[in-house]
N, C-alpha and C positions, 0 to 999 in steps of 0.2 A: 595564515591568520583566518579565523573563523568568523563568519558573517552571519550578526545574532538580527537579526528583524525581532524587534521588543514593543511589543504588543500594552499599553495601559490601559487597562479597563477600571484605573478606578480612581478614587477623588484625590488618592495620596499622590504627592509626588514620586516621579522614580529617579530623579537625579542623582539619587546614592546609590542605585541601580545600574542605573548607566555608565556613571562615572567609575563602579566597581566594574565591570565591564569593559572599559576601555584600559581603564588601571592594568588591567590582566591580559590583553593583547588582544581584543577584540575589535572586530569591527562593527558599529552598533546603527542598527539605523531602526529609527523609532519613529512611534504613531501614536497617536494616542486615541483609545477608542476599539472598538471595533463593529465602529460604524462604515470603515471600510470595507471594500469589496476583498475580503484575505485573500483569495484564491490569486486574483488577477493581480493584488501587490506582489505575493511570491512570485508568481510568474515572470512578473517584471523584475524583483530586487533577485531573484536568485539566492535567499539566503543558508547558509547551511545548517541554521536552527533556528526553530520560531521558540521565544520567551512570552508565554502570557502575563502577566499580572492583573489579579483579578481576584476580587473580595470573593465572591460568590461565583463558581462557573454555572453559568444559567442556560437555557435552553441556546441563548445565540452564540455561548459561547461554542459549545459545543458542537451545532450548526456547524461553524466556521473549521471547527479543524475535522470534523469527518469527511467537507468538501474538500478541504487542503488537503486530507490525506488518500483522498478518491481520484484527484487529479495530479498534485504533484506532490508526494509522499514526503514529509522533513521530520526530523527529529522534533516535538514538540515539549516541552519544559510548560509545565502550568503554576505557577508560584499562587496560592489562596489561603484564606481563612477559615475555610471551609473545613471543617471535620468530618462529616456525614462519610462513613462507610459508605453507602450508597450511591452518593454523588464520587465519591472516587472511583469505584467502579463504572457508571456512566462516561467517566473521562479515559479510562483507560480502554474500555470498549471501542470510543469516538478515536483512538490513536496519540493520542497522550503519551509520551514516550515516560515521563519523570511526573509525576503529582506530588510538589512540597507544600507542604503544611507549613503555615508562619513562617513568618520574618525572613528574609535574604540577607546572609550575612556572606560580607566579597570573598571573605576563605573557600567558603562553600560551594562557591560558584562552579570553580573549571572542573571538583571532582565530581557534582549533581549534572555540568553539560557532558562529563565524557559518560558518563552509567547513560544518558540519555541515549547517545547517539550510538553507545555499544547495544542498548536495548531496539531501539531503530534497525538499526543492521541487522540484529537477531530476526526482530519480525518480517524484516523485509525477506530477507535468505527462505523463514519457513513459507512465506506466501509465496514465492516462486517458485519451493518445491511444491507446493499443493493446484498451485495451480499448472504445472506440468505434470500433474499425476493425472487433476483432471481433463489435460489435454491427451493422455494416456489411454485413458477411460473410455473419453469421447475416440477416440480412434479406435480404439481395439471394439467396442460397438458396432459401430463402419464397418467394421473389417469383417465380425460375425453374421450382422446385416446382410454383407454383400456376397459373403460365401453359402450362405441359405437361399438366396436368390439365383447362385448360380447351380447350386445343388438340384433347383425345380428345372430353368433354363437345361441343364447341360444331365440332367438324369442321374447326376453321381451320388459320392458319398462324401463325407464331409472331407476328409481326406487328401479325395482326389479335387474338390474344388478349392481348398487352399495350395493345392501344388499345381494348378492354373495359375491360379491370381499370383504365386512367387515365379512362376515361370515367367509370366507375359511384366512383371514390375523387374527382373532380373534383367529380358532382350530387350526391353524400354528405358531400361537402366533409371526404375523410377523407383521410387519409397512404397511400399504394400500398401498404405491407407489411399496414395494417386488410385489404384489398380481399381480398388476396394470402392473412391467414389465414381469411378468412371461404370463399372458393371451396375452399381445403385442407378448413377445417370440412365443409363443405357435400359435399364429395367423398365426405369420410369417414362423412359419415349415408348418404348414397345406396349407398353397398359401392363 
């Protein structure tokens, strides 16, 4: 059962909302406002998707879920009246997983939360390869960094200082970037 945190931000009620929500096998746990601290409710409710509703997504709305998405990443559903091209892009920037336009009709619902959370997963997957590419980057740096340092140090050619640095990471049984911050270390005690 999926655990919707349903977000009201606005004068209407959401009771046809919520009630379409729980109709459908949800587990709904609601607020009203977002005068709450989002970041720290998710925290605590653990939901597995946040539902806004919201006339206009305004500065604090969006606030609110690029914090949520900075700290503990959910599939986010923004249901508005809003049309503005603009302001939809603003939303999907901030991590908006789904931007619907008008009305919430209960049909709509469980296939508008599954595209959410298959788009969620999507973005999450590309940010963890980029962000291991640029842990990739950052090492292999390191690694050029520290073999130029040993090339001055040890009078070689670039060659022969990376077949140091794999020798001595091979008998230390360490990863080549260990090797790579220790000779950087070591450069930087000597001046």
């Amino acid at each position: 059962m999926l655990r919707i945190l349903l977000i009201d931000d606005t004068e209407k009620k959401v009771g046809r909302l919520k009630a379409a929500l729980i109709e459908g096998g949800f587990e709904v746990i609601e607020e009203s406002g977002l005068t709450i601290d989002l970041p720290a409710r998710v925290d605590r409710v653990r939901p597995d998707v946040i539902l806004i509703d919201t006339e206009s997504p305004g500065r604090d709305v969006m606030e609110h879920v690029v914090l949520v998405n900075r700290d503990l990443a959910r599939p986010i559903v923004l249901f508005t009246d809003e049309h503005d091209p603009k302001i939809m892009r603003q939303a999907i920037h901030a991590g908006v997983s789904a931007y619907i336009v008008e009305g919430i009709q209960a049909s709509r619902l469980q296939p508008i939360l599954e595209v959410a959370m298959a788009r969620f997963e999507s973005d999450q997957a590309l940010r963890a390869q980029l962000q291991a590419r640029d842990q990739q980057l950052a090492e292999r740096k390191r690694i050029e960094l520290a073999k130029g340092l040993l090339m001055k140090m040890k009078q070689c050619n670039e060659d022969e200082a990376y077949t140091l640095m794999r020798r001595q990471a091979m008998s230390k049984q360490q990863k080549l970037i260990q090797v790579a911050e220790q000779v950087i270390a070591m450069s930087d005690l000597l001046g």
